[in-house]
C-alpha positions in Angstrom: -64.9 2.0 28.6 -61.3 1.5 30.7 -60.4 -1.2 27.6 -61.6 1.6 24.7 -59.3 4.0 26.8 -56.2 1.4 27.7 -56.4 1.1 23.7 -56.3 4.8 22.8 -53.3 5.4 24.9 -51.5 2.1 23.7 -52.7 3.9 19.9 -51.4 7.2 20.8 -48.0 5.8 22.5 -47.4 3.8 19.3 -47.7 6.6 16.9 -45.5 9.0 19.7 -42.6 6.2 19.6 -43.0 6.3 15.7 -42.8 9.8 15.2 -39.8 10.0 17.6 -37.8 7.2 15.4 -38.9 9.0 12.0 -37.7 12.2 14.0 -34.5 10.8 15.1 -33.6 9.2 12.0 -32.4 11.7 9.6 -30.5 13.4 12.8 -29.0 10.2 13.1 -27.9 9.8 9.4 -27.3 13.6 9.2 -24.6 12.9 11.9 -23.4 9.6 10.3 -22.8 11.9 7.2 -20.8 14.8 9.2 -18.6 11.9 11.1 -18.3 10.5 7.6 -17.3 13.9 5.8 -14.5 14.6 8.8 -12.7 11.0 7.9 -13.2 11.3 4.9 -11.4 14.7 4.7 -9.2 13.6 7.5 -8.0 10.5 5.4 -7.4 12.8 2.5 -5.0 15.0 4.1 -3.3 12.5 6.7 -2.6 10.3 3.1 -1.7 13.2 0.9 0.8 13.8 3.3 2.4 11.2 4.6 2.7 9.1 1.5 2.7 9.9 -2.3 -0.2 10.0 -4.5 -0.8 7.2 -7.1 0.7 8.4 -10.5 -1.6 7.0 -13.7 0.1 3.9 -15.2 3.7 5.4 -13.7 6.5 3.8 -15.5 8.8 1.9 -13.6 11.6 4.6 -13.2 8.4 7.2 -12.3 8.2 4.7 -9.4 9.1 6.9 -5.9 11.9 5.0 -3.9 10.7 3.8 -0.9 13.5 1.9 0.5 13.6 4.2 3.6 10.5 3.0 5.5 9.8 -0.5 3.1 13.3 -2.2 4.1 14.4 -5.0 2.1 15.7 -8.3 3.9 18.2 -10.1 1.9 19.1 -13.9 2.9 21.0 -16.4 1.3 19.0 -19.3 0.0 21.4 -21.7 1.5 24.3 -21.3 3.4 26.9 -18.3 2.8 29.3 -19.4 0.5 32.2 -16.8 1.3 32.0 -17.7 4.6 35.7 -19.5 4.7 38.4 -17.4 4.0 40.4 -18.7 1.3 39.2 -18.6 -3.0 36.1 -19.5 -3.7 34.7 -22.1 -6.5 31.2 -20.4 -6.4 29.5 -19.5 -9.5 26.6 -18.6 -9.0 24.8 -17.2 -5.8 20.9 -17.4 -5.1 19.2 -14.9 -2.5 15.9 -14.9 -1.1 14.3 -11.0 -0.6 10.9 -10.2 0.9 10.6 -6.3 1.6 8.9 -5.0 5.3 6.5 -2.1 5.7 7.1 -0.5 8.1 5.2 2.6 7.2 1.9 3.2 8.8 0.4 3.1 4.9 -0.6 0.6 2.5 1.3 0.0 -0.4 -0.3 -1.2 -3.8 1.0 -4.6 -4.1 2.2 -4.9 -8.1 3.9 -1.4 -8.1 6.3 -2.6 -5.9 9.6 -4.1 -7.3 12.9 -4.7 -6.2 16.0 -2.8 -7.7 19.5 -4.6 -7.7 21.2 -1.0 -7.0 25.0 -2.3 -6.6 27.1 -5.8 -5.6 30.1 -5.3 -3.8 33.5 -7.2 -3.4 34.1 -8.2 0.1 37.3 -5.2 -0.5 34.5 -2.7 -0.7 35.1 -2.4 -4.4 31.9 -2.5 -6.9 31.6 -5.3 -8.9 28.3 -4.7 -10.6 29.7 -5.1 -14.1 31.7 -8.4 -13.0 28.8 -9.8 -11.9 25.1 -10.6 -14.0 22.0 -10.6 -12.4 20.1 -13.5 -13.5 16.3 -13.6 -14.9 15.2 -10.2 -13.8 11.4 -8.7 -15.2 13.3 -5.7 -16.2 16.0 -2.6 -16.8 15.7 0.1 -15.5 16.7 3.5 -17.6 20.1 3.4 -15.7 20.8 -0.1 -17.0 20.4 -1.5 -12.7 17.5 -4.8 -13.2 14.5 -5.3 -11.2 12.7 -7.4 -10.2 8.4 -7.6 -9.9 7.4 -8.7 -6.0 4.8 -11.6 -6.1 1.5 -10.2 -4.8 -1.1 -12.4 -2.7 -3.2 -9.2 -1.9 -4.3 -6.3 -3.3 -1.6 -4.3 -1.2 0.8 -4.7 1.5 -0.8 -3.7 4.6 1.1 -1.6 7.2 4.1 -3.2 9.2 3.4 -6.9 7.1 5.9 -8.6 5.0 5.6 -9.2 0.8 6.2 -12.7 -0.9 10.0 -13.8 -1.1 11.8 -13.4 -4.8 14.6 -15.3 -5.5 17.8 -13.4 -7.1 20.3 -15.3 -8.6 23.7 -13.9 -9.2 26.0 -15.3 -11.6 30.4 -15.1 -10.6 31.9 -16.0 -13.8 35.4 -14.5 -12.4 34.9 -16.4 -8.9 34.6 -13.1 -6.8 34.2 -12.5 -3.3 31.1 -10.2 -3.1 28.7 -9.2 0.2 24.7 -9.7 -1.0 23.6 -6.7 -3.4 22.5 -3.6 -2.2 18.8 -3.4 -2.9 16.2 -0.5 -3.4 12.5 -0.5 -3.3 10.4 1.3 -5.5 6.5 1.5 -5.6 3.4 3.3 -5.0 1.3 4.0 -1.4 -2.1 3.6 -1.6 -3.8 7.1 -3.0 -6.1 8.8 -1.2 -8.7 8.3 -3.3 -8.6 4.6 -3.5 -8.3 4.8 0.8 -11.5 6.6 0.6 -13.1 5.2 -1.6 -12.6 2.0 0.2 -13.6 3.1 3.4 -16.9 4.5 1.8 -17.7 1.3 0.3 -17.1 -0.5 3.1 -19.6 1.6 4.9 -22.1 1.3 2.5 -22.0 -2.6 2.5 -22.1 -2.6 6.6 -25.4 -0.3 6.0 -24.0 2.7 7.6 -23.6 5.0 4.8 -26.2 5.3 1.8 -24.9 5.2 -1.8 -25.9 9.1 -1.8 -24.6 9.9 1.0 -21.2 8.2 0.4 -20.6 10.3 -3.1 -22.1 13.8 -1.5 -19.2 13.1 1.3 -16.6 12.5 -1.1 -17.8 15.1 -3.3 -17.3 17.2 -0.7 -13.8 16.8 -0.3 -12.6 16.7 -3.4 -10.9 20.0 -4.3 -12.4 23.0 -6.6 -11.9 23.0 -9.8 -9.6 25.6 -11.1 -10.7 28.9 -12.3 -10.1 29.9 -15.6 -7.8 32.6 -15.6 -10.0 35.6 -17.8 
């Protein structure tokens, strides 16, 4: 008799635990889902922003200039060859340029190019037209070349450094010039790609289900516009 009742209450305490997980469960995922929702939304705005939404196949003068908070380093490949202070026999100059983010964004990696924006003469003058630029990807609609910045990743993480390019610059009149001033132009990360990554991630991890992940992003996504009557 004690073994028939030890066996009933070990029956009834198994089914209890059971129904408690099956209970807690969908509260549990219902929470996942709100916490979800919030970064979701939180992402959206924090990106939208801060940093500038991912135009559809942007040309490269659509590109935004980002040169403010992605800094250019410029190097000589070798030594400085106006170093000395008398004329120089130098015809041709090479630099090395990697680009830092130091924004608190990703940037998508083969947006971002490097624009030769000016060369001065160590007078201050400009000597842009004196000058060529050798081998770059491009022109921009201003005539200035540019250059495409080697990608090993999908984008440049926050406060990391790109690939180095290597700009040649050609002296045919044997000037005196400073390295050229350089811009950089590209795309942050949208916040619909962020999201989207974030919500796939969660999904692989096993946090999120599929359904879940599009409700929560359906969710924030902004209304449609009304048809004006």
């Amino acid at each position: 008799m004690l073994q028939y009742v030890q066996a009933r209450v070990s029956l009834v305490s198994q089914k209890g635990f059971q129904a408690m997980r099956d209970f807690r469960i969908p509260i549990l995922r219902k929470k996942t889902s709100i916490i979800v929702k919030g970064i979701v939304a939180f992402l959206t705005l924090s990106i939208g922003v801060s940093g500038t939404l991912a135009l559809a196949n942007p040309s490269v003068d659509e590109l935004p200039d980002l040169t403010e908070g992605v800094v250019p380093v410029v190097q000589y490949k070798n030594s400085d060859p106006f170093s000395g202070t008398g004329l120089t026999s130098v015809s041709e100059v090479e630099y090395i340029v990697k680009v830092k983010n130091q924004t608190g964004d990703p940037l998508i990696a083969d947006s971002l190019i490097l624009v030769v924006d000016t060369v001065r003469a160590i007078s201050g003058h400009e000597i842009s037209d004196r000058v060529k630029i050798e081998g770059p990807d491009g022109m921009m609609a201003d005539g200035k070349p540019f250059f495409r910045i080697p990608k090993a990743d999908q984008e440049l993480g926050p406060f990391s450094e790109s690939e180095a390019v290597t700009i040649r610059v050609s002296n045919p009149h044997y000037l005196r010039f400073f390295p050229p001033s350089i811009r950089v132009r590209g795309l942050r990360r949208s916040p619909g790609e962020a999201v989207k990554g974030l919500l796939e991630s969660l999904i692989q991890k096993g946090i999120l289900a599929p359904e879940e992940a599009a409700n929560a992003l359906k969710s924030t996504s902004p209304p449609a516009p009304l048809d004006n009557p």
